[in-house]
C-alpha positions in Angstrom: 126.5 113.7 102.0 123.1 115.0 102.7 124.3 119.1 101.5 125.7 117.2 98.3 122.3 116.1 97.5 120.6 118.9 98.2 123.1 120.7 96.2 122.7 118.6 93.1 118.8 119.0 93.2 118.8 122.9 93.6 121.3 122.3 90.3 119.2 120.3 88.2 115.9 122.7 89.5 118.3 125.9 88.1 118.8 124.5 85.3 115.4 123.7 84.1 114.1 127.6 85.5 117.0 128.9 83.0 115.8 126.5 80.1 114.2 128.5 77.0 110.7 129.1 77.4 108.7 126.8 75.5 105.8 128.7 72.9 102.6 127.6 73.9 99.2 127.6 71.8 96.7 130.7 72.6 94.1 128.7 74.6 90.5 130.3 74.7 89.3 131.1 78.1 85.4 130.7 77.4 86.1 126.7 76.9 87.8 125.5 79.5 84.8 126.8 81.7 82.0 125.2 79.5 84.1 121.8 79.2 84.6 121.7 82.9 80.8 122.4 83.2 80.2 119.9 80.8 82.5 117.2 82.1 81.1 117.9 85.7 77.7 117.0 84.5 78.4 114.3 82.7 80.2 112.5 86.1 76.7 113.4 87.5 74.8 111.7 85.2 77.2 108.9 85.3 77.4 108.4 89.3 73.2 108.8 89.4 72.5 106.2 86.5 75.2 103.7 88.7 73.3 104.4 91.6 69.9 103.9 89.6 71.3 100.5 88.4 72.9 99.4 91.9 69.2 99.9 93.3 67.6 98.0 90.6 70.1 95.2 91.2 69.6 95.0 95.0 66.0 95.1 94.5 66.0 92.2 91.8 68.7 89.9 93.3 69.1 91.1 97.0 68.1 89.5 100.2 64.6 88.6 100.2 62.6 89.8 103.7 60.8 87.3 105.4 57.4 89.2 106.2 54.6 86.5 105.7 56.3 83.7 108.0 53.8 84.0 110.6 50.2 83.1 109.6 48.3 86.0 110.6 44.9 86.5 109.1 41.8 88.7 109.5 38.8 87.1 110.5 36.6 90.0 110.6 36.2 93.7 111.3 33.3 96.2 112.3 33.8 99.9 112.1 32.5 102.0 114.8 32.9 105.7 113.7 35.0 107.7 110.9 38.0 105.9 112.2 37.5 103.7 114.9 37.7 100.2 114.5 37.6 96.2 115.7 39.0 93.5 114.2 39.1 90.0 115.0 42.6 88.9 113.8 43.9 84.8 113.7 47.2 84.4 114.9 48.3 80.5 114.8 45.3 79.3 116.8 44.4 82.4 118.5 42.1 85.2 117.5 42.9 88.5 118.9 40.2 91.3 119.3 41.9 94.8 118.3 40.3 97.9 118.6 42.2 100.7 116.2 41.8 104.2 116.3 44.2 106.7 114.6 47.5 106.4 116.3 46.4 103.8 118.8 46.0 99.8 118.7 45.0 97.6 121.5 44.5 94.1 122.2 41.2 93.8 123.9 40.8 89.6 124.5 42.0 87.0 123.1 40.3 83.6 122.4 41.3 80.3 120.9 40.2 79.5 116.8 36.7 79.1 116.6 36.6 78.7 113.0 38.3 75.1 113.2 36.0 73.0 115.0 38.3 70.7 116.5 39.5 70.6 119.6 42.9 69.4 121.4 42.2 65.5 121.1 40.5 65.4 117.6 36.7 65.8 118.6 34.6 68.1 116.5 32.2 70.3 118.6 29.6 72.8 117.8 29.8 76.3 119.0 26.7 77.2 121.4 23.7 78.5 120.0 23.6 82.1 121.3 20.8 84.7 120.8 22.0 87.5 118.8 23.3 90.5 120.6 21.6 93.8 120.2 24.7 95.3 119.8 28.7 94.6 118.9 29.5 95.6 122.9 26.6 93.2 123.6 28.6 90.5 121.5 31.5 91.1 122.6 30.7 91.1 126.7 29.5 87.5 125.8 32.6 86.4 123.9 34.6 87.7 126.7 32.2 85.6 129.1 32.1 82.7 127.1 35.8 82.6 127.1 36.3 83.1 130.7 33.9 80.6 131.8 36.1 77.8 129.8 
């Protein structure tokens, strides 16, 4: 069974080899190159202007990030040179001294809110009068102090 098949296709492929040649058109050989060059950039321009589209999509109607969720605010900042810095940032109700430098960012004390005014049951008090430092390391050697001594 299985050499009758074979033997029929081998047949039919015989017969279509022998067939008459069928008379082609003379084809130019410079235009197949420039349409296939032509065709190729066209499905480049095509693929990039989807991809342009998919981004714009994704960026209009995607997932939106959740960045600002925790309040975090900047109560002040001093520089100390070209690039060094310190910062007083309010996290909840917590301020956070920073120093920054290029490449480098420390926590240097923390300390509850002072901008508030209200303590845990409800009472406003004043901050303590304090002379003025003479400097920000004198200032911040008595916040450090002050805090500590609490």
């Amino acid at each position: 069974m299985l050499k009758r098949t074979g033997g029929l296709a081998l047949a039919a492929f015989a017969s279509v080899a022998t067939a008459a040649p069928v008379p082609t058109a003379a084809v130019n050989t410079a235009s197949p190159a420039a349409g296939s060059l032509l065709q190729t950039i066209f499905a480049l321009t095509v693929v990039l202007a989807l991809l342009g589209a998919l981004a714009w999509f994704m960026k209009r109607f995607g997932p939106k990030s959740h960045v600002g969720t925790v309040p975090v605010r900047l109560v002040g900042a001093l520089s100390l040179g070209g690039r060094e810095r310190i910062m007083v940032v309010e996290v909840g109700n917590q301020w956070i001294v920073v120093g920054a430098s290029p490449g480098r960012v420390n926590a240097l004390a923390t300390m509850p809110a002072q901008g508030a005014g209200d303590t845990a049951d409800g009472a406003s008090t004043l901050a303590e009068h304090q002379p003025p430092a003479a400097s920000f390391g004198d200032w911040l050697k008595q916040t450090i102090d002050k805090r500590n001594a609490k």
